[in-house]
C-alpha positions as CSV (number, residue, x, y, z in Angstrom):
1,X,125.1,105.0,101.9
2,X,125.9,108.4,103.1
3,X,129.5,107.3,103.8
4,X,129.9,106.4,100.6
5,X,128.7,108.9,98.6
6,X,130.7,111.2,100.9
7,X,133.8,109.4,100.0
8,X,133.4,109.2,96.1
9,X,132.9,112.8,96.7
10,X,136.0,113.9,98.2
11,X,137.8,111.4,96.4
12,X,136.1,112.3,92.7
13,X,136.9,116.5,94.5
14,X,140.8,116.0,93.2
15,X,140.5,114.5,90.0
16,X,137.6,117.1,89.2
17,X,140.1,119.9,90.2
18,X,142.8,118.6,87.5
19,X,140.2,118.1,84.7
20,X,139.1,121.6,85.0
21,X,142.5,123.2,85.3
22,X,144.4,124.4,82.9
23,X,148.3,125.4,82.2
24,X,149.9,128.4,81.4
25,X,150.0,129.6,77.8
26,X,152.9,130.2,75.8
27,X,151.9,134.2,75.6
28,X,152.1,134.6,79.8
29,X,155.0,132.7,79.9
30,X,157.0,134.9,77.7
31,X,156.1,137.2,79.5
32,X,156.6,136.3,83.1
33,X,160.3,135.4,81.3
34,X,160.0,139.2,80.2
35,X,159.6,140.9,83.0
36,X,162.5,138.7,85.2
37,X,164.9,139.3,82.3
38,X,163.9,143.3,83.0
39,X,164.3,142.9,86.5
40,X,167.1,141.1,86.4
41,X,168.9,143.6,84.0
42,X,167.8,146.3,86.5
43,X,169.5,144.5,89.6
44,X,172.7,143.7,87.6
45,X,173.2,147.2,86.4
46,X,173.0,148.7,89.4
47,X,175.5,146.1,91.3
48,X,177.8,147.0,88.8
49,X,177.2,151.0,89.4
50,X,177.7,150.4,92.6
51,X,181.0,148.1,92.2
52,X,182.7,150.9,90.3
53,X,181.5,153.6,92.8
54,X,183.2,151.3,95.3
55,X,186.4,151.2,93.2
56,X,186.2,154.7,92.7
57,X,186.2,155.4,96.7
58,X,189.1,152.7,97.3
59,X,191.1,154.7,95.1
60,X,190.7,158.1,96.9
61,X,191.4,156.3,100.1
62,X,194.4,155.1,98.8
63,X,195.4,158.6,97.3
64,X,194.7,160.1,100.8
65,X,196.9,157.6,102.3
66,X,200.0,158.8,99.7
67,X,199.4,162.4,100.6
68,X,199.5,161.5,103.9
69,X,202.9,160.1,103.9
70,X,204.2,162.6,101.5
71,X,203.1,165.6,103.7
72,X,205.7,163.8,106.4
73,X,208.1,163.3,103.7
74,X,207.8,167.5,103.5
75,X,207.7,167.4,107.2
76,X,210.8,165.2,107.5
77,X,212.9,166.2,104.4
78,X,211.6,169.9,103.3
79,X,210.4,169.1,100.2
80,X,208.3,166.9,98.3
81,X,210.0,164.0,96.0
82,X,209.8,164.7,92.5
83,X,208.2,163.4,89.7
84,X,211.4,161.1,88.9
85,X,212.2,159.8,92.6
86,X,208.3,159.3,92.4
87,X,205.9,157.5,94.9
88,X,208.6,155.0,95.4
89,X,210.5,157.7,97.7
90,X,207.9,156.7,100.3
91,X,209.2,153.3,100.2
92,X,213.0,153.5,100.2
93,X,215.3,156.8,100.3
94,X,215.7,158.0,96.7
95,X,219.1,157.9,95.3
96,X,218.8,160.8,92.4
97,X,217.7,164.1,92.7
98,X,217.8,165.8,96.1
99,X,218.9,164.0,99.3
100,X,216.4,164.0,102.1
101,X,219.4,164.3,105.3
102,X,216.6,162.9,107.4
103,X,215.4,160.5,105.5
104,X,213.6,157.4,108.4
105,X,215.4,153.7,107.9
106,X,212.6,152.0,107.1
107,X,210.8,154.7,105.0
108,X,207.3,156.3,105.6
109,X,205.2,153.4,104.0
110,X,205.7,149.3,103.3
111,X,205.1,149.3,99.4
112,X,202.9,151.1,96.8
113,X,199.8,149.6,96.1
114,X,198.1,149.6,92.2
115,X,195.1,151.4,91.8
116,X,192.1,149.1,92.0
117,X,192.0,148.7,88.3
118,X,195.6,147.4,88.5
119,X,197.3,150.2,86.9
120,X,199.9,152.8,88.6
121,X,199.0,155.9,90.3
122,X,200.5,158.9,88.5
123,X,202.3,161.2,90.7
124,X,204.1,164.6,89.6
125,X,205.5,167.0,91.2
126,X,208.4,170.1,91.2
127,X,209.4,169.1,94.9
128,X,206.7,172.0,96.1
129,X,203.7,171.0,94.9
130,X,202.0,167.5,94.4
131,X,199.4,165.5,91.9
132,X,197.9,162.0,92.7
133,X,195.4,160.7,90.5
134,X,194.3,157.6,89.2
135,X,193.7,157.1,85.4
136,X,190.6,154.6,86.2
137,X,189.0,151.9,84.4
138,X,190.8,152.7,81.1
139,X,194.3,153.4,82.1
140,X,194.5,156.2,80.0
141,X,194.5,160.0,81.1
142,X,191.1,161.4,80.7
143,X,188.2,160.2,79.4
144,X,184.4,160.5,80.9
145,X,182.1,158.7,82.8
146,X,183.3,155.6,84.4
147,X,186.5,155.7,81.7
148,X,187.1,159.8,83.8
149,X,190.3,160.0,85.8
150,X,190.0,159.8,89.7
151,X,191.5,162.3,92.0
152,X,191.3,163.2,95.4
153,X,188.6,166.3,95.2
154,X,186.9,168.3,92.9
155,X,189.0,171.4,92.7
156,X,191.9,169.3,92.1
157,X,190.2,167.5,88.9
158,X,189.2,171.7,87.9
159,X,192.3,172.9,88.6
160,X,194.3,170.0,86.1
161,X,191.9,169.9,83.0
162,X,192.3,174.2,83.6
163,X,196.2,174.2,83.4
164,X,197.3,170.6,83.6
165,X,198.6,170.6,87.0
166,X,196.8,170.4,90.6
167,X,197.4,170.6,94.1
168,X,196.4,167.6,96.8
């Protein structure tokens, strides 16, 4: 008899646990859902904070790259190009403005890339001086935030919005 009181025990244990328990209401639900939708909002904003910060470096690296091969344009030619021969002097040997005698065949750099927004980098210069900047998210000059123009340092960013011109 002990057997079998055992048994409609532990079998009766299972059916007793369901009976007594009870789902969750419609009030902790909402706000279980609550809270993910918060933590999920957190998350999100900050991979996107961190996706335009990664933009934002990609374009300085590229900038750095362009001053790079314009400081051996200088080297090679004696000047910088201007703003008409443009960053496409790097690529092939420009054909107005001042001739660069030593000019290499295959120029200093393959191709100009886009900024990582897809829009041109603007470059100016008076053959003595240079300016590289993105105009970032936008595509517009200026702007604030994650809309703000990207250049290469600080100083230079000071120096443009001071007298609309900076050195890299």
């Amino acid at each position: 008899m002990n057997s079998q009181s055992e048994q409609s025990t532990l079998t009766s244990a299972p059916q007793e646990i369901l009976r007594n328990s009870r789902g969750f209401s419609l009030v902790e639900i909402l706000i279980a859902l609550t809270l993910l939708g918060l933590a999920g909002t957190f998350v999100a904003s900050k991979m996107f904070q961190q996706f335009h910060e990664g933009r934002v470096s990609a374009a300085k690296i590229q900038m750095n790259g362009y001053k790079q091969a314009l400081m051996d344009f200088k080297r090679k030619c004696s000047f910088y190009p201007t703003t008409e021969q443009g960053l496409e002097s790097l690529v092939s040997k420009p054909t107005a403005g001042r001739e660069c005698r030593s000019y290499p065949p295959n120029g200093f750099i393959d191709r100009i890339e886009k900024d990582p927004w897809d829009f041109d980098y603007i470059y100016e210069s008076d053959g003595r001086k240079i300016s590289i900047y993105s105009t970032g998210s936008d595509g517009v000059e200026g702007g604030e935030g994650e809309e703000a123009d990207i250049y290469l340092n600080d100083d230079a960013k000071k120096a443009a919005s001071q007298d609309g011109s900076e050195e890299n």
